[in-house]
PAKOL-935453 format. One record per residue (C-alpha): x negated, z negated, y. Coordinates in steps of 0.001 Angstrom, whole numbers, plus 500000, padded with zeros to 6 digits. Layout:
REM residues N
XZY
...
***
This chain:
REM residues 212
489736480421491069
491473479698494231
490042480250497298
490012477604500226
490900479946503100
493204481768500685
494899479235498679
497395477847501544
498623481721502308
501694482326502168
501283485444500196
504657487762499050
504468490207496549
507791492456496787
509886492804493176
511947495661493471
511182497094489798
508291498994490027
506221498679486983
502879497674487998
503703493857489853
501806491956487562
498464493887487997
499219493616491687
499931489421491252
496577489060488925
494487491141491533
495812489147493839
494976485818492126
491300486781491215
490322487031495090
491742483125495372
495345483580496533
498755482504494983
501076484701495438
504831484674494782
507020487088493615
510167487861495334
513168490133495747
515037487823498310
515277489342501829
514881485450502542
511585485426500915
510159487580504708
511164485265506873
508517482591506385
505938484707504619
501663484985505913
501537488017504002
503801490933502171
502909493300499723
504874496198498449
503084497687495455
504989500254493511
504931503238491169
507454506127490585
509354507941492810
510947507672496897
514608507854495820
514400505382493128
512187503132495358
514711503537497904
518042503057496393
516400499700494765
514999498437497716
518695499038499651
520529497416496189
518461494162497170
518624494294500583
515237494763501475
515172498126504131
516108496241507295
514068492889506441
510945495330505834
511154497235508983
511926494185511314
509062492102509552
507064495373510402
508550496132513588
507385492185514593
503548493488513345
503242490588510655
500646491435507612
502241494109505413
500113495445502831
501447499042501263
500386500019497755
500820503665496193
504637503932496488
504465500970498733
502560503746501023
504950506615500541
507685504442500875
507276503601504779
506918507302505771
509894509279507532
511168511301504094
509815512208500881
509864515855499362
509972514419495944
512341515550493863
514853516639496710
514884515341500363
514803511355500794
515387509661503635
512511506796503958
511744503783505766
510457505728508802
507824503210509762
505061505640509415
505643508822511163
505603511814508607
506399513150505230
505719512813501961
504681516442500527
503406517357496783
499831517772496298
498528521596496967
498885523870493928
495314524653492293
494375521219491236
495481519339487755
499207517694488501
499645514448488862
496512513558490650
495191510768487724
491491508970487925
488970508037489956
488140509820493129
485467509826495747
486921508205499148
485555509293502459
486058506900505639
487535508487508647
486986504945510314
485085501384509878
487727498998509708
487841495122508491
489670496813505427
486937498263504095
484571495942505127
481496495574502133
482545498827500527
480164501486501278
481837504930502692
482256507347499570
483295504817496986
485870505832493931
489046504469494224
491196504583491051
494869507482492188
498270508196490186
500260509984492039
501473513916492486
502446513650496199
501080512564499481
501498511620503263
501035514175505245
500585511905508530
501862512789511741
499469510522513740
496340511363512218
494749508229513805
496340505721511653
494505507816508502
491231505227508190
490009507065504421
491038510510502705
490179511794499009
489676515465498288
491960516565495990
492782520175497136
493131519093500431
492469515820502371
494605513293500790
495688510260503070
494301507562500895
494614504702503551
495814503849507105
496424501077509016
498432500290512113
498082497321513528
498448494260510935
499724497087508981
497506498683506085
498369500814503012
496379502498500488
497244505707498117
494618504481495624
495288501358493275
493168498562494717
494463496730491696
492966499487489344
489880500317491244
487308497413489819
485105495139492395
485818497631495258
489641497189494925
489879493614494774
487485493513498030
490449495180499351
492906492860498816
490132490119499888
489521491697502582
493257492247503594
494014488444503046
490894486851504547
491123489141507950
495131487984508159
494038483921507129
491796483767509984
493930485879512249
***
């Protein structure tokens, strides 16, 4: 059902080939947006809202994102602090460099890097986990501090401005598991996984950036 504050939003979801877009679109849809799905650089310039969801790892992320143009669009739509919404790789992605599988040259929005997960704890990090708020924010509005968020991933930001870190998840160590910059947010987690609480999330995302 479409919502009336939503339902005019000009809400992008980003296609560069990760494999979870359509949860991200349906998620998207149940909190009364309609989003479109693009891959066209073009697709920035007139857009309310972007969202880069994504699985798998930096270097293919990167080297598909650069094959459809999308690096400089990103940063400059960024850079202009427009509503960007980050999702699991679509987190990792706008760090300085990932450590995955080699050394990868990000999109350096976020100062930092991308490190694997401590040794000691079952590898990837897969499931539900508690999340602790470092910081109230219109993000997390309605979702009481120490929810479970729903994580797949086997590496992490380690941030270098611990300010923009608004939640973390024990997993070994503090895991960044959302910050926020700005009209910039991004989670670790899978909102689009992660039940009523997640799709507050994106609510809460697209109703703060309707009214803004």
């Amino acid at each position: 059902m479409s919502d009336p504050l939503l339902a005019d939003l000009d809400v992008i979801i980003l296609d560069y080939g990760a494999g979870n877009l359509r949860s991200v679109v349906r998620a998207v849809e149940r909190v009364g947006a309609r989003p479109e799905v693009a891959s066209e650089p073009a697709a920035l310039d007139e857009a309310d809202v972007v969202i880069l969801p994504g699985v798998g790892a930096a270097a293919d992320t990167m080297r598909n994102l650069r094959e459809r143009a999308l690096v400089e669009p990103i940063r400059e739509y960024i850079a202009a602090d427009r509503p960007f919404l980050g999702v699991c790789m679509g987190l990792q992605a706008l760090m300085t460099v990932s450590e995955e599988g080699g050394e990868h040259a990000c999109l350096d929005v976020l100062q930092g890097r991308v490190v694997r997960l401590p040794a000691g704890r079952k590898i990837p990090h897969m499931g539900w986990n508690q999340v602790a708020l470092r910081r109230r924010t219109p993000l997390f509005e309605g979702i009481p501090d120490g929810s479970h968020f729903y994580f797949v991933h086997s590496y992490y930001c380690d941030m270098a401005e611990p300010a923009e870190v608004v939640a973390v998840a024990e997993y070994g160590t503090d895991v960044t598991a959302a910050v926020e910059r700005g009209r910039l947010a991004a989670t670790q987690f899978h909102p689009e996984k992660s039940g009523a609480y997640g799709l507050r999330i994106y609510g809460n995302f697209l109703r703060e950036h309707a009214c803004a």
